[in-house]
Biopython code that builds the backbone (N, CA, C, O; Angstrom):
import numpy as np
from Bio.PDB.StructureBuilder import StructureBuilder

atoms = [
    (1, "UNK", "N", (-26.818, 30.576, 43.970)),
    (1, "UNK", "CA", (-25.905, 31.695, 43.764)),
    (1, "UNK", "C", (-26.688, 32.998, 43.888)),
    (1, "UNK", "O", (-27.868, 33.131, 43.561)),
    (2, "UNK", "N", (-25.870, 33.978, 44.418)),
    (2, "UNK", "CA", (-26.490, 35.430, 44.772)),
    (2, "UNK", "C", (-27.048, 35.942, 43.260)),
    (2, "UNK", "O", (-26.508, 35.665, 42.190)),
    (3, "UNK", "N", (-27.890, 36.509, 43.386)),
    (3, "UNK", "CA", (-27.873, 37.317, 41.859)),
    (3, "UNK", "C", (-27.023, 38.451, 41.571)),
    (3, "UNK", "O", (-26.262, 38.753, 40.652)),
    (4, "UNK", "N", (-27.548, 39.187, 43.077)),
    (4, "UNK", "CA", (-26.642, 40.496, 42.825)),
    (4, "UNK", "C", (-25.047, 40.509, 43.356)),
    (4, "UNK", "O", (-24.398, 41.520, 43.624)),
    (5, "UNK", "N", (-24.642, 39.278, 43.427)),
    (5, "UNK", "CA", (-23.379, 38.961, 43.261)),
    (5, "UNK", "C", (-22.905, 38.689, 41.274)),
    (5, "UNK", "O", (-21.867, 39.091, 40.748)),
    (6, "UNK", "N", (-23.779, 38.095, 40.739)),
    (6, "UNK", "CA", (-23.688, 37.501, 39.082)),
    (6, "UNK", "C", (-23.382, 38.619, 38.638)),
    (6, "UNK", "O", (-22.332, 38.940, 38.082)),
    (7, "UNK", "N", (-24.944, 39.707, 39.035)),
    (7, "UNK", "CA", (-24.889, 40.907, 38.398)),
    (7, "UNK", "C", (-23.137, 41.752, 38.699)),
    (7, "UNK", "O", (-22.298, 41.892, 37.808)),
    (8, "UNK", "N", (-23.055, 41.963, 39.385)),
    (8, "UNK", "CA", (-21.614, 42.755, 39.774)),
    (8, "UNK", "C", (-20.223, 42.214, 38.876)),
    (8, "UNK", "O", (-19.394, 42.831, 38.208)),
    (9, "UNK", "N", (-20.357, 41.114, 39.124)),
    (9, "UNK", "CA", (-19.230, 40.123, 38.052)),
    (9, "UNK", "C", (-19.392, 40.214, 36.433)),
    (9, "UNK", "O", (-18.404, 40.072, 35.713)),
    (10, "UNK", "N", (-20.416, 40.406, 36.011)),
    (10, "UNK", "CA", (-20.998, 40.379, 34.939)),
    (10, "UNK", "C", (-20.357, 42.007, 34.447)),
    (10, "UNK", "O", (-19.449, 42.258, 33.655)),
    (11, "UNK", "N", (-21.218, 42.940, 35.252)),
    (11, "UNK", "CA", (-20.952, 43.967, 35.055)),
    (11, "UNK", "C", (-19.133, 44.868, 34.727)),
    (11, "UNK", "O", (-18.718, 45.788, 34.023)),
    (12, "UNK", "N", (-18.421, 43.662, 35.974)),
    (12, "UNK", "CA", (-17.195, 43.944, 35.974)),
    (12, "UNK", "C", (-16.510, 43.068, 34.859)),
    (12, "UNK", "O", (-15.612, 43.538, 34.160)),
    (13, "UNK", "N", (-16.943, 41.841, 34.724)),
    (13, "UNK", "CA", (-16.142, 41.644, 33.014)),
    (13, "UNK", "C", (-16.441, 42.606, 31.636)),
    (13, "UNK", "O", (-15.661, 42.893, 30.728)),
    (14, "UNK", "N", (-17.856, 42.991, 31.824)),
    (14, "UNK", "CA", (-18.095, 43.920, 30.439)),
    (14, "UNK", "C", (-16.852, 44.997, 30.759)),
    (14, "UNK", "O", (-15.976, 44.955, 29.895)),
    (15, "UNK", "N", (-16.635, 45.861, 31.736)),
    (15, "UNK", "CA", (-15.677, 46.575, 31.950)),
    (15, "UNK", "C", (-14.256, 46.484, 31.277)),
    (15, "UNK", "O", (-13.625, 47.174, 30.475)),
    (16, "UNK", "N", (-13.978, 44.947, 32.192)),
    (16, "UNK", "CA", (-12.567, 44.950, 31.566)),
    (16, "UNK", "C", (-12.873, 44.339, 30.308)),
    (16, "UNK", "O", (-11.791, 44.131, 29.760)),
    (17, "UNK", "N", (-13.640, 44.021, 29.715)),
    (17, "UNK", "CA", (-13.689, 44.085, 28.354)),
    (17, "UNK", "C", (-13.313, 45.259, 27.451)),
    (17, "UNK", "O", (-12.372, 45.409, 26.672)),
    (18, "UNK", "N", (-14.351, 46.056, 27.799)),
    (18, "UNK", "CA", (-14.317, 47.403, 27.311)),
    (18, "UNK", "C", (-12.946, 48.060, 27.783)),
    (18, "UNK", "O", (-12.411, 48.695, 26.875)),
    (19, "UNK", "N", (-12.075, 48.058, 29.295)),
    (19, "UNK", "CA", (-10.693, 48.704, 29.554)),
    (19, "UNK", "C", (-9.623, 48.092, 27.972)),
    (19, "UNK", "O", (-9.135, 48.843, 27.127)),
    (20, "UNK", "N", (-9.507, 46.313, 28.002)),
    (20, "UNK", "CA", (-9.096, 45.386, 26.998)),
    (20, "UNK", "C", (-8.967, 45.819, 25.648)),
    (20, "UNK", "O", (-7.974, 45.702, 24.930)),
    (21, "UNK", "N", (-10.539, 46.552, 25.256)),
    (21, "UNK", "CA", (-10.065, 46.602, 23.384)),
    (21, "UNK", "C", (-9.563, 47.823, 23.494)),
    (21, "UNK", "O", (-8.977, 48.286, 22.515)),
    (22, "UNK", "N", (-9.711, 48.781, 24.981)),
    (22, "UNK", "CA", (-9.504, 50.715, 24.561)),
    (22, "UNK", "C", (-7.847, 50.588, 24.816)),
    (22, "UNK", "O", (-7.081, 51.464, 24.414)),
    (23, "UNK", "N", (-7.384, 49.379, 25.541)),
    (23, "UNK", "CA", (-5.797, 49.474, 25.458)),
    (23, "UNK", "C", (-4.805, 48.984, 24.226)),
    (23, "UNK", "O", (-3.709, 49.388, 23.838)),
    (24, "UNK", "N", (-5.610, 48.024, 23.829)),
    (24, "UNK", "CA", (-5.019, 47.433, 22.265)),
    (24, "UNK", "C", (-4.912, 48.371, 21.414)),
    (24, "UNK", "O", (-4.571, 48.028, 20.282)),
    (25, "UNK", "N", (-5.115, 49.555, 21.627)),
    (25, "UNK", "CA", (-4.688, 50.810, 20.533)),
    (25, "UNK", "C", (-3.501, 51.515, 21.684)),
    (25, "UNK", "O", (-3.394, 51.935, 22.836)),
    (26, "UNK", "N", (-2.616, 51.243, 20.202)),
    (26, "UNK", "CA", (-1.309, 52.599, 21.365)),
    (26, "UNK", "C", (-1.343, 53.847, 21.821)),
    (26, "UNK", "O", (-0.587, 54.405, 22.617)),
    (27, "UNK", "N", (-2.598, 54.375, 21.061)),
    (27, "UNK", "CA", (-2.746, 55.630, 21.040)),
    (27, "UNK", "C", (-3.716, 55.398, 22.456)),
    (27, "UNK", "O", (-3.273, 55.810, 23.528)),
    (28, "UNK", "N", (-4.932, 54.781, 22.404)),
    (28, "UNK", "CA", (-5.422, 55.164, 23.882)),
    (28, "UNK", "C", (-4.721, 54.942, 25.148)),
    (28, "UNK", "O", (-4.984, 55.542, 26.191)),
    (29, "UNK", "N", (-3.665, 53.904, 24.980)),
    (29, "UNK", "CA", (-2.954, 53.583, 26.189)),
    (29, "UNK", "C", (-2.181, 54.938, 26.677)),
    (29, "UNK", "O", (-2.135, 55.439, 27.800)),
    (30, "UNK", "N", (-1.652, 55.313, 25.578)),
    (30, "UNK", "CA", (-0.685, 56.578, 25.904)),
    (30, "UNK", "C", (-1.500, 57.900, 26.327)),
    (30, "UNK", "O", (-1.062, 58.652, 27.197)),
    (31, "UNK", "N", (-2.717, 58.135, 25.655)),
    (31, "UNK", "CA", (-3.360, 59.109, 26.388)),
    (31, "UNK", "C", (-3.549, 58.523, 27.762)),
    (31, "UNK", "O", (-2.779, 59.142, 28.496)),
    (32, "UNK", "N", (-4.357, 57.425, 28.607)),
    (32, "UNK", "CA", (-4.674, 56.941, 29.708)),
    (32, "UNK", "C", (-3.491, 57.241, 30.509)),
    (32, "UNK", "O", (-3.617, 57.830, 31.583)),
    (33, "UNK", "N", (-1.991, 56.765, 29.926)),
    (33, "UNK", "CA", (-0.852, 57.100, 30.604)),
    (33, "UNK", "C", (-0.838, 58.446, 30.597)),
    (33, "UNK", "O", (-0.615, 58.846, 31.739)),
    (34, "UNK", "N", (-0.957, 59.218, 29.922)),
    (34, "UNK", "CA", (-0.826, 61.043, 29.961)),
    (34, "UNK", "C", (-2.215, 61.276, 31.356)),
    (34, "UNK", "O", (-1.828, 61.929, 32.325)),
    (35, "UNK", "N", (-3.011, 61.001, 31.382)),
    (35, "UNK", "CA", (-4.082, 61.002, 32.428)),
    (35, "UNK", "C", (-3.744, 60.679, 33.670)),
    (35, "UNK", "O", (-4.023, 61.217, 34.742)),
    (36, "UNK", "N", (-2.986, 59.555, 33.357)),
    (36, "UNK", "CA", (-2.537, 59.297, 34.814)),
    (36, "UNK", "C", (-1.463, 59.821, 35.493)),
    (36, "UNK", "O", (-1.272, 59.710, 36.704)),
    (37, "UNK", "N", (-0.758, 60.399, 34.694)),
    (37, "UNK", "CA", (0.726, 61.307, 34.726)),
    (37, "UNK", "C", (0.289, 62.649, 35.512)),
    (37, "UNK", "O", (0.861, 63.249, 36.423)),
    (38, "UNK", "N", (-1.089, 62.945, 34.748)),
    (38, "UNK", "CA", (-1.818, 64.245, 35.355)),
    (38, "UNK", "C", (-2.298, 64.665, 36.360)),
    (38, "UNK", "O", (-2.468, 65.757, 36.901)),
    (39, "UNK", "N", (-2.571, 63.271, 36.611)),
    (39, "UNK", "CA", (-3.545, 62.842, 37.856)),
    (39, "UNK", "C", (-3.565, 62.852, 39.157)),
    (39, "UNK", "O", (-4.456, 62.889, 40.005)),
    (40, "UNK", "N", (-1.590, 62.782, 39.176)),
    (40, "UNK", "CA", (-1.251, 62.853, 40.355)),
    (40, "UNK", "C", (-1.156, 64.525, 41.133)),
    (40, "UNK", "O", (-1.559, 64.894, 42.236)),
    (41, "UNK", "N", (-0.450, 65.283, 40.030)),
    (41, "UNK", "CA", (-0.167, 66.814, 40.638)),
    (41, "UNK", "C", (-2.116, 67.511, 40.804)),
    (41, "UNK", "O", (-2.555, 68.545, 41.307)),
    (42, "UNK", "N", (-2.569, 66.737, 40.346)),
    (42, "UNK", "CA", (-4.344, 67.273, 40.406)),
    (42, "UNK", "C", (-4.527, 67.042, 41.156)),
    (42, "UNK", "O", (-5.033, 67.940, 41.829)),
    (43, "UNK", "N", (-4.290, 65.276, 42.069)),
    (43, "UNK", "CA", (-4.444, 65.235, 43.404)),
    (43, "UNK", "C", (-4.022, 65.723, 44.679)),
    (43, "UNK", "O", (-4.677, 66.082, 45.658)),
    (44, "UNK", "N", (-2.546, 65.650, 44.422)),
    (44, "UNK", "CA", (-1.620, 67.360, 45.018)),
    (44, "UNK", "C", (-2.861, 68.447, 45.560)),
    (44, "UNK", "O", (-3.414, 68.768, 46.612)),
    (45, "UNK", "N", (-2.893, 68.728, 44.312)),
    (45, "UNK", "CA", (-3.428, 70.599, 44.359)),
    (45, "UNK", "C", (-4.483, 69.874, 45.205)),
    (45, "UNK", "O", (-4.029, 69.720, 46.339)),
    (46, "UNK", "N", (-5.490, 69.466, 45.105)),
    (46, "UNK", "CA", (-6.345, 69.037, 46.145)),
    (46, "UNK", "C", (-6.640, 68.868, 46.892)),
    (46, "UNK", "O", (-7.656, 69.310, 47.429)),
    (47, "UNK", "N", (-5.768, 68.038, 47.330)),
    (47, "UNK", "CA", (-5.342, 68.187, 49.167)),
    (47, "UNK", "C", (-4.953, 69.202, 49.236)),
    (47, "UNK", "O", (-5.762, 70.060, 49.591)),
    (48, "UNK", "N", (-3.652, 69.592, 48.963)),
    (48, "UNK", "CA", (-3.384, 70.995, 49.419)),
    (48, "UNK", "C", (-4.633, 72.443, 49.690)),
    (48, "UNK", "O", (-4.649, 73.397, 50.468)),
    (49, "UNK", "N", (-5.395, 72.042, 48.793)),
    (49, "UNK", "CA", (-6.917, 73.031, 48.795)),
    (49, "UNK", "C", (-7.407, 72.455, 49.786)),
    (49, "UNK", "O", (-7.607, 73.238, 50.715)),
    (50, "UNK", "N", (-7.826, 70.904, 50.086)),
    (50, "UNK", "CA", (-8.509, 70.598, 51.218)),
    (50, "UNK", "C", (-7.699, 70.850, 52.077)),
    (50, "UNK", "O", (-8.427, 71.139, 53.027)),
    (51, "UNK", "N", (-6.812, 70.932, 52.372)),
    (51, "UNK", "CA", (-5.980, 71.452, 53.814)),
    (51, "UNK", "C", (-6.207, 72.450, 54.372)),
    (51, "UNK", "O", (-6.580, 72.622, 55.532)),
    (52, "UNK", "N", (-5.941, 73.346, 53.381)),
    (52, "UNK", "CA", (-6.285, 74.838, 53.884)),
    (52, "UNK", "C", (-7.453, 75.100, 53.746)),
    (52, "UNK", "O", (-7.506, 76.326, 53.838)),
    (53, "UNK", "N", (-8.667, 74.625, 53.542)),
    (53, "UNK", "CA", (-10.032, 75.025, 53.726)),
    (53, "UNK", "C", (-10.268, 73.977, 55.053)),
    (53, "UNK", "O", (-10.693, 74.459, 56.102)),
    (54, "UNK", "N", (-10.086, 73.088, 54.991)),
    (54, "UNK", "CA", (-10.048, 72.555, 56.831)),
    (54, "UNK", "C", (-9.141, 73.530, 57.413)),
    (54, "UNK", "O", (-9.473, 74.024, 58.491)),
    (55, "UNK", "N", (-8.397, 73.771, 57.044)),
    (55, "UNK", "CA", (-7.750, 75.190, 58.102)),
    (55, "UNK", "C", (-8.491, 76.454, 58.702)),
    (55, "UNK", "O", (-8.446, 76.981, 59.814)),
    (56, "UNK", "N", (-9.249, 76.764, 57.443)),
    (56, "UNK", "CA", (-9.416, 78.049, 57.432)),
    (56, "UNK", "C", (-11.133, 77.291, 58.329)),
    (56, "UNK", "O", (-11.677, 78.219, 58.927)),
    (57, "UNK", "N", (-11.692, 76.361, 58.438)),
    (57, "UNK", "CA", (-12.646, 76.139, 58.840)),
    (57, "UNK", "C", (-12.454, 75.843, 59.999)),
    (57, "UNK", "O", (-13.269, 76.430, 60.710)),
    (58, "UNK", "N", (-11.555, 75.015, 60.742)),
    (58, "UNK", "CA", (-11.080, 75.158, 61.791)),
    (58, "UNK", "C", (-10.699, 76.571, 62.820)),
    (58, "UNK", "O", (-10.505, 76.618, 64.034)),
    (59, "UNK", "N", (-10.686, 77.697, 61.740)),
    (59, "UNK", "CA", (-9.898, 78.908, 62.209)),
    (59, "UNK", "C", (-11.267, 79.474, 62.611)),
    (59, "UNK", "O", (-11.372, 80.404, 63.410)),
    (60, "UNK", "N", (-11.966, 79.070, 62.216)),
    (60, "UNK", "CA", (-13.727, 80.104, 61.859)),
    (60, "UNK", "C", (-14.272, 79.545, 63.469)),
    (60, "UNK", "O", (-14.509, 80.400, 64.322)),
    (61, "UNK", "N", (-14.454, 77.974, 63.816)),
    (61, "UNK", "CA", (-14.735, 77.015, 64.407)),
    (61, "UNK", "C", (-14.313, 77.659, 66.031)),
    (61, "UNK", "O", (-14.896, 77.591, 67.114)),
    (62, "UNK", "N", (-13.254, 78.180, 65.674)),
    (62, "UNK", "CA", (-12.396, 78.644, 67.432)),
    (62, "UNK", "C", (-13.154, 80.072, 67.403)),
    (62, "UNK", "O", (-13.708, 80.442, 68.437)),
    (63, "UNK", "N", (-13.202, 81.015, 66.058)),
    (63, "UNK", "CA", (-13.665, 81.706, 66.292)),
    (63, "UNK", "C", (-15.250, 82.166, 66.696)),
    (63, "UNK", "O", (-15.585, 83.212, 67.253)),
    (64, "UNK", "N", (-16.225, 80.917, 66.182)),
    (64, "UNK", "CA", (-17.156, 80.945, 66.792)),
    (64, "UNK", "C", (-17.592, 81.050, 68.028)),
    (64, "UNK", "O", (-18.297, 81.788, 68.716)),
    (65, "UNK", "N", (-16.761, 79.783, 68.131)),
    (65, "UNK", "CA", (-16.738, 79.065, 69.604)),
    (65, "UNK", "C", (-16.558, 80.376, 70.604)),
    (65, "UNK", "O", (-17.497, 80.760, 71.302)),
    (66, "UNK", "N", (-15.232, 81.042, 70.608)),
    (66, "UNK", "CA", (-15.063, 82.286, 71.513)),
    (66, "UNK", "C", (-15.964, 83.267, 71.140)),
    (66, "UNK", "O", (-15.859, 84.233, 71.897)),
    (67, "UNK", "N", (-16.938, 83.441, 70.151)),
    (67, "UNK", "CA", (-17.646, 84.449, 70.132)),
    (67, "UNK", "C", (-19.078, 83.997, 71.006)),
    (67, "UNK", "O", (-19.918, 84.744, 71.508)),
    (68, "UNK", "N", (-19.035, 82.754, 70.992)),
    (68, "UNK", "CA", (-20.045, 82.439, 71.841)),
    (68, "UNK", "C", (-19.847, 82.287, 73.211)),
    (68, "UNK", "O", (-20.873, 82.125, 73.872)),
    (69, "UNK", "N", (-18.770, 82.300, 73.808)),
    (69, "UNK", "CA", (-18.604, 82.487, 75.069)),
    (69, "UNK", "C", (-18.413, 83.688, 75.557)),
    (69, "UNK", "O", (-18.182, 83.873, 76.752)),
    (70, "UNK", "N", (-18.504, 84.823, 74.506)),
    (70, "UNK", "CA", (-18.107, 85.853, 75.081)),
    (70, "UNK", "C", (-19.469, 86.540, 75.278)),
    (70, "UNK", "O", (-19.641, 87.502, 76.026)),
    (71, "UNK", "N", (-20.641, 85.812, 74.359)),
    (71, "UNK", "CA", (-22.412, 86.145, 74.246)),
    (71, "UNK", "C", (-22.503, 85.846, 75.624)),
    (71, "UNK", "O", (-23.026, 86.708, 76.331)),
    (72, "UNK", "N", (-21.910, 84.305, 76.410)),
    (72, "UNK", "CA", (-22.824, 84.218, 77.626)),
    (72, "UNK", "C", (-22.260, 85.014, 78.629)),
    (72, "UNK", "O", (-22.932, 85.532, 79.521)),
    (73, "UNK", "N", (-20.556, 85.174, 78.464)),
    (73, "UNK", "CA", (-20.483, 86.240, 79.105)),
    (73, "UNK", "C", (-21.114, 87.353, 79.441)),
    (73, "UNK", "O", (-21.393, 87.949, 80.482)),
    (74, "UNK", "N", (-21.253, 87.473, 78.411)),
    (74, "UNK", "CA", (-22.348, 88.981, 78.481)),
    (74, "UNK", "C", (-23.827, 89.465, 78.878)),
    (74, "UNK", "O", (-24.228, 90.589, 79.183)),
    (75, "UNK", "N", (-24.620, 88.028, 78.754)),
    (75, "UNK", "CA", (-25.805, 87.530, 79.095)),
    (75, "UNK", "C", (-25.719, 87.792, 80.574)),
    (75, "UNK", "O", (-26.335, 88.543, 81.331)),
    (76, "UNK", "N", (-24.515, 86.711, 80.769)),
    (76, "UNK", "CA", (-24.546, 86.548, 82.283)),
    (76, "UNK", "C", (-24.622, 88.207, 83.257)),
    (76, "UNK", "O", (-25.452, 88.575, 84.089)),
    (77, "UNK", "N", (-23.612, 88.784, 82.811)),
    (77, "UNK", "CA", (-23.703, 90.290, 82.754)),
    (77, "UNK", "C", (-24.649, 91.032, 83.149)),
    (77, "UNK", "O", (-24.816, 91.607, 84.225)),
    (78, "UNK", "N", (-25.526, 90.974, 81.823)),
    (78, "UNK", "CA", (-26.478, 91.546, 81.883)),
    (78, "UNK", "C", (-27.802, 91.064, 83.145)),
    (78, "UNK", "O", (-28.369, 91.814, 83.939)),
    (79, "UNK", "N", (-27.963, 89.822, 82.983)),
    (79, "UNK", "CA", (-28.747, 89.230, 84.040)),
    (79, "UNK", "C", (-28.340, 89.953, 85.445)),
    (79, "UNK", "O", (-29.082, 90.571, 86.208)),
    (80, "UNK", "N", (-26.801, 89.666, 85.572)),
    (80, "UNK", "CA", (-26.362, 90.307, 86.919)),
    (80, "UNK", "C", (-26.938, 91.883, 87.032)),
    (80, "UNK", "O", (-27.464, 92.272, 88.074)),
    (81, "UNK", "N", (-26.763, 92.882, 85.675)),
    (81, "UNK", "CA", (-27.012, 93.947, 86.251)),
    (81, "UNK", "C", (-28.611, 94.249, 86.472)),
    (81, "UNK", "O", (-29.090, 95.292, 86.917)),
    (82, "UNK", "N", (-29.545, 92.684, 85.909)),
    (82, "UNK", "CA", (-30.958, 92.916, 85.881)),
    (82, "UNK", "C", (-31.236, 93.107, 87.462)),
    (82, "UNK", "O", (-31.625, 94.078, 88.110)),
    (83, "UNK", "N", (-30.842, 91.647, 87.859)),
    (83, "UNK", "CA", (-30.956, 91.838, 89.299)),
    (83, "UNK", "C", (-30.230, 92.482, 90.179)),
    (83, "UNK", "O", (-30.298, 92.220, 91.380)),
    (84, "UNK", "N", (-29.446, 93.404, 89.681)),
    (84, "UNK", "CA", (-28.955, 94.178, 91.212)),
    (84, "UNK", "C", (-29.838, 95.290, 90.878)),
    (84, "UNK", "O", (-30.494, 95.649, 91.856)),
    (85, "UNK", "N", (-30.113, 96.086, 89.591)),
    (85, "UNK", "CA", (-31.244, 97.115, 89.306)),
    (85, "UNK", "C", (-32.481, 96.572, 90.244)),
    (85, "UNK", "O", (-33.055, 97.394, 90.958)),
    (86, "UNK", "N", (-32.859, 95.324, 90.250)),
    (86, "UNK", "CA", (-34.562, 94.811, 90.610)),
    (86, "UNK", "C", (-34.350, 94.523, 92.341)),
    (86, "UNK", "O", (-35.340, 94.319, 93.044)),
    (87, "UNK", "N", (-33.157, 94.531, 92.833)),
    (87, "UNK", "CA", (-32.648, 94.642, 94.696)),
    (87, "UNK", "C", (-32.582, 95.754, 94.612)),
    (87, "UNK", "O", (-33.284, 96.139, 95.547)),
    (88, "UNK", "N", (-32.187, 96.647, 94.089)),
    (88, "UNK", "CA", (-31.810, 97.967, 94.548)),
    (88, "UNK", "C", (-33.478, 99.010, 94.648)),
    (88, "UNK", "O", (-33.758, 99.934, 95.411)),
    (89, "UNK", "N", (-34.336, 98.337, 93.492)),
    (89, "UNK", "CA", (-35.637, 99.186, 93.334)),
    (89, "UNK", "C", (-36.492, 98.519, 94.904)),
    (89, "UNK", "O", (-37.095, 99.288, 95.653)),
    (90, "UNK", "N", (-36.405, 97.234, 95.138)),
    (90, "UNK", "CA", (-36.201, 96.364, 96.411)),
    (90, "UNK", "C", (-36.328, 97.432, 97.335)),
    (90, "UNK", "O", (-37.365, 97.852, 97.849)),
    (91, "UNK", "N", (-34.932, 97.906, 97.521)),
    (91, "UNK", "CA", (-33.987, 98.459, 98.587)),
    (91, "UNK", "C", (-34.896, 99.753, 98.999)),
    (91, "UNK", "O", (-35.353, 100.109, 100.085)),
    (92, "UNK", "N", (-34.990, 100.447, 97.362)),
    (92, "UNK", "CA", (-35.938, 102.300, 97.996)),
    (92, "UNK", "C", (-37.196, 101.991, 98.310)),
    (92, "UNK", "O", (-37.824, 102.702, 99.096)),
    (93, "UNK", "N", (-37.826, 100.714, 97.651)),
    (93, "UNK", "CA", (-39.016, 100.283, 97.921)),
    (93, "UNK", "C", (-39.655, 100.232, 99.874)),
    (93, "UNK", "O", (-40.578, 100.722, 100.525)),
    (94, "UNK", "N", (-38.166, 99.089, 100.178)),
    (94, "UNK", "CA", (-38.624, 99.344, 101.406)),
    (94, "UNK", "C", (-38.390, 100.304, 102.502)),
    (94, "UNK", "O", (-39.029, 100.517, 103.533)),
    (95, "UNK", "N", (-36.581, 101.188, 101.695)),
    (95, "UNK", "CA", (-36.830, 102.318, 102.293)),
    (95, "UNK", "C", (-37.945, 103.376, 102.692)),
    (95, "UNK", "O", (-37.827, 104.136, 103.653)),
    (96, "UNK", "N", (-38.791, 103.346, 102.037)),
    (96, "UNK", "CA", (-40.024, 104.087, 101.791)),
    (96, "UNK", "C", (-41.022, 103.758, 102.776)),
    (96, "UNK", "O", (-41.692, 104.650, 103.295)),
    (97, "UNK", "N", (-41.184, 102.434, 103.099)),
    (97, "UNK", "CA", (-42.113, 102.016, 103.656)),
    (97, "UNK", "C", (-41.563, 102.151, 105.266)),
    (97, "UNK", "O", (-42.242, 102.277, 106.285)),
    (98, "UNK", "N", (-39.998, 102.076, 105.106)),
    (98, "UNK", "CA", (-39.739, 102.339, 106.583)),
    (98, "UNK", "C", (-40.322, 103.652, 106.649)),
    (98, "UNK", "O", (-41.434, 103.748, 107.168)),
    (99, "UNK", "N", (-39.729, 104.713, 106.190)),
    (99, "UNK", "CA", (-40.080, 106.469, 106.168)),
    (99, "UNK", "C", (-41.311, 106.238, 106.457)),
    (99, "UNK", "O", (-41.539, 106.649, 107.595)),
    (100, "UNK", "N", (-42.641, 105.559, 105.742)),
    (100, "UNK", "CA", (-43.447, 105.710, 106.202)),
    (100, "UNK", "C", (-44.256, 105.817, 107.502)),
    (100, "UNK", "O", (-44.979, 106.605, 108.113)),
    (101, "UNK", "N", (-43.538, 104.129, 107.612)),
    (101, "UNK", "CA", (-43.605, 103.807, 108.886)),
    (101, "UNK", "C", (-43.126, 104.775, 110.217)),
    (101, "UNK", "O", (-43.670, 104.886, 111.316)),
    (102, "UNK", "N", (-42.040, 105.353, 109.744)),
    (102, "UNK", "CA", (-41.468, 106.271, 111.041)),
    (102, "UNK", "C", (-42.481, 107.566, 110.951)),
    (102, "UNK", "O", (-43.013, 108.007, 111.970)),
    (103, "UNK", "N", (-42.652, 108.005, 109.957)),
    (103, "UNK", "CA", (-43.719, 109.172, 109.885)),
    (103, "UNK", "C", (-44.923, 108.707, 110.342)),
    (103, "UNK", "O", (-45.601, 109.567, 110.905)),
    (104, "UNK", "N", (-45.441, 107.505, 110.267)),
    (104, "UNK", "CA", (-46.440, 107.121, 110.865)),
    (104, "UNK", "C", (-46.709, 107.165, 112.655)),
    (104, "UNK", "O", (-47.602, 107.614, 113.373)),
    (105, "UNK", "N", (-45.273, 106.360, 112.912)),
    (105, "UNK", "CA", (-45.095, 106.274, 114.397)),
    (105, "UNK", "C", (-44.895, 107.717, 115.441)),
    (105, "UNK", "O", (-45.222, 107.765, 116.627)),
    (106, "UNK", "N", (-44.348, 108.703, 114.735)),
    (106, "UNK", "CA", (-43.831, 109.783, 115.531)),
    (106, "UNK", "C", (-45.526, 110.856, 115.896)),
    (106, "UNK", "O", (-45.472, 111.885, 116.570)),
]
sb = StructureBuilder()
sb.init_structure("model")
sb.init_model(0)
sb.init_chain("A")
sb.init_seg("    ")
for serial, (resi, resn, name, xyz) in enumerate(atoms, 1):
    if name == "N":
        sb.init_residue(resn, " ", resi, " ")
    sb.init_atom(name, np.array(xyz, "f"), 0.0, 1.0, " ", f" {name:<3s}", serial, name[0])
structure = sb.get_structure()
């Protein structure tokens, strides 16, 4: 036989032992029943709280998300205006060298 099967069984009769003598009083049964009466609108509110905080985390989630596409947008952007600045310095660069060149030739 498993042990830590004995152990678990063992453990779970001391339990309902202990559930056994705390119900043989009317008085604890009826509080346990008042607990459990309670128990339910507590679980209510709960979900209802977890709902709307998965909501509101979900709401954050889209908003990330589009704030990060609007970064590479912008990256991208910027890259574009790196390199048309670094063709265009290109561009007078070799303008120059033509000028030269023609001042050279004439």
């Amino acid at each position: 036989m498993d042990m830590s099967y004995s152990i678990d069984v063992d453990k779970l009769t001391t339990f309902g032992d202990d559930l056994s003598e705390c119900l043989k009083d009317g008085k604890d049964f009826n509080n346990l029943a008042m607990c459990l009466k309670h128990s339910a609108p507590l679980q209510s509110s709960c979900n209802s709280d977890y709902n709307g905080i998965l909501s509101s985390i979900q709401d954050y989630q889209k908003k990330i998300n589009a704030c990060k596409r609007q970064c590479e947008k912008t990256i991208s952007e910027v890259i574009d205006d790196l390199e048309i600045t670094s063709l265009e310095r290109e561009l007078a660069d070799e303008e120059k060298r033509e000028k030269s060149v023609g001042e050279e030739l004439r």
